[in-house]
C-alpha positions in Angstrom: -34.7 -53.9 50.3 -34.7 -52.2 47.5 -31.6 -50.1 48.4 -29.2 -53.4 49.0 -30.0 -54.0 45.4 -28.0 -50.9 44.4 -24.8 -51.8 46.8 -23.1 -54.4 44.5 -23.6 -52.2 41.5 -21.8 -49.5 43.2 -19.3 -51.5 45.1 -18.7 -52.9 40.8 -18.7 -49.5 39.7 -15.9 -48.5 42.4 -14.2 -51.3 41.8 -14.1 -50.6 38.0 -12.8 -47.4 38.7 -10.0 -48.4 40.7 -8.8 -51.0 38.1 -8.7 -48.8 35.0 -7.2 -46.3 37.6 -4.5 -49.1 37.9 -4.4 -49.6 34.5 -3.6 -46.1 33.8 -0.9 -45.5 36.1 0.7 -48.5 35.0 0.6 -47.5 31.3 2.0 -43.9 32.9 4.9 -45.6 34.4 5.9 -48.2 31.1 5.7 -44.7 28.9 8.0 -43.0 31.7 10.8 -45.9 31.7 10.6 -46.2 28.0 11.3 -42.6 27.4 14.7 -42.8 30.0 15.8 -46.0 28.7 15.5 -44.5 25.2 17.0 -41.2 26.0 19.8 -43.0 27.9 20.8 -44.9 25.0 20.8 -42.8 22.7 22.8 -40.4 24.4 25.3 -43.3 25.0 25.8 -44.1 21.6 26.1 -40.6 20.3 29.1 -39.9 22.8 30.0 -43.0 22.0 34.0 -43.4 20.0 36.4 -45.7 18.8 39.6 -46.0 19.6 41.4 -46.7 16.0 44.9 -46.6 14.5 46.1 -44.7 11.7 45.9 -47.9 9.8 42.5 -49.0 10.9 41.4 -45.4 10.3 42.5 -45.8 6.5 40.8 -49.0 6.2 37.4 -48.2 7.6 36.1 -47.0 4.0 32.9 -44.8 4.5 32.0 -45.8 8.1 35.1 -43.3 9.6 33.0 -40.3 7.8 30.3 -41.1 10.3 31.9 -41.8 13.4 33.2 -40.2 16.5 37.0 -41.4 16.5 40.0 -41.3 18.5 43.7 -41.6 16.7 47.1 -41.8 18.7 50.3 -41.4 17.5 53.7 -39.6 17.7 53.7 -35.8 16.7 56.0 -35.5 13.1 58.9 -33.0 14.3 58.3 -29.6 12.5 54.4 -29.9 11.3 53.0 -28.2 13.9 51.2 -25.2 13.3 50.1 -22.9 15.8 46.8 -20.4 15.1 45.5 -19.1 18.3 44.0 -22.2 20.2 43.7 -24.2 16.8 46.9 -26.3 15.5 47.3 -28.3 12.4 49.9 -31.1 12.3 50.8 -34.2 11.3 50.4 -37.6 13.5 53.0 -40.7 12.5 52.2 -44.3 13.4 53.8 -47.7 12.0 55.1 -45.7 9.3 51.5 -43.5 8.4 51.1 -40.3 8.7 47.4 -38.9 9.6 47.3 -35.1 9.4 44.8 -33.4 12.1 43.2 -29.8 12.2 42.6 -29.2 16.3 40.1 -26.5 16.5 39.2 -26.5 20.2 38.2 -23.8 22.7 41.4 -24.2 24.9 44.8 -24.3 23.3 47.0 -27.5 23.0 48.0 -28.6 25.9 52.1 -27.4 27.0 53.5 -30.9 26.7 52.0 -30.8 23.1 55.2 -30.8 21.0 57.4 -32.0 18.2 57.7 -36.2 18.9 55.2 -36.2 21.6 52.6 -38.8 22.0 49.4 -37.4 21.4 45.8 -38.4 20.9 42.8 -36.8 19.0 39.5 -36.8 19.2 37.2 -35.6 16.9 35.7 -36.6 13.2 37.6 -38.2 10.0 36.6 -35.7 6.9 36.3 -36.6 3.4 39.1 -33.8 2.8 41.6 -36.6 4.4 42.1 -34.5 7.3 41.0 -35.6 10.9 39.2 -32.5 12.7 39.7 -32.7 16.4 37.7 -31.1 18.8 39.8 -32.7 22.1 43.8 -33.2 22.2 45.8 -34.7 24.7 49.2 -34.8 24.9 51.7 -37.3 26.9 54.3 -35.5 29.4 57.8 -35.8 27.2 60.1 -38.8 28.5 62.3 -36.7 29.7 59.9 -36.3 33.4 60.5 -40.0 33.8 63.5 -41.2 36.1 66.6 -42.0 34.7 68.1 -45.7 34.8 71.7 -45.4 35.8 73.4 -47.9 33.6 74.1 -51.5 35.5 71.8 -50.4 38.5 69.6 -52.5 40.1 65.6 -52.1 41.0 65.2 -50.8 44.7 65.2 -53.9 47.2 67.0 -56.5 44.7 70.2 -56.5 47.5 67.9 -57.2 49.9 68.7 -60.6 51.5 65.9 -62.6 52.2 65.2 -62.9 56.0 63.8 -66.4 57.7 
């Protein structure tokens, strides 16, 4: 019986195998996950930007230099300058004034204009200036209805039915 002696040490050997086997896919799949959970975040936090006001902008020290940052405000009547699909103008907000340089592969949008609300997105430079790369633009006030004066909200002469 010489032959049954060898059996276990195979049936170990196989066995062996199979485990480090495991072992390796399983240290396959941690690498794998690690990797997308890295990638994932760190694209999230480099598309990642704040929503600040002229003010907070101003007060942020070094730290706007290095972040992705959006700015709203009303556009300053007269400061806008038109270049091709790039503008330069002037936002106003509680009294500040921010000035932004648009630079952006399509043109500002059509309700971009003199007291509009707008909002930039884009990088604060050391120059002062914020340099958008997106702009947005809120449709005038003039699109919204228009309250007739001492006229009620639809439904308010409704009686009440039991």
């Amino acid at each position: 019986m010489p032959g049954d002696a060898k059996l276990p040490f195979k049936y170990n050997e196989i066995e062996m195998n199979r485990s480090s086997q495991t072992v390796r896919i399983l240290i396959a799949v941690i690498v794998i996950v690690a990797t997308v959970s890295w990638l994932a975040v760190t694209g999230v936090q480099s598309n990642k930007s704040y929503y600040v006001t002229i003010q907070e902008l101003n007060a942020m020290g070094d730290k706007a230099y290095t972040r992705h940052l959006r700015v709203a405000g009303n556009v300053v009547p007269g400061s806008i300058e038109r270049v091709g699909t790039n503008a330069k103008f002037v936002l106003t907000e509680q009294g500040r004034n921010l000035t932004v340089a648009y630079s952006g592969a399509e043109p500002p949008p059509d309700t971009f204009k003199d007291n509009a609300q707008a909002l930039a997105m884009g990088t604060y430079g050391r120059d002062g200036v914020f340099h958008a790369t997106q702009l947005q633009a809120k449709c005038a006030s003039k699109y919204a209805p228009a309250q007739q004066q001492g006229a009620q909200p639809a439904g308010a002469n409704r009686a009440s039915v039991k």
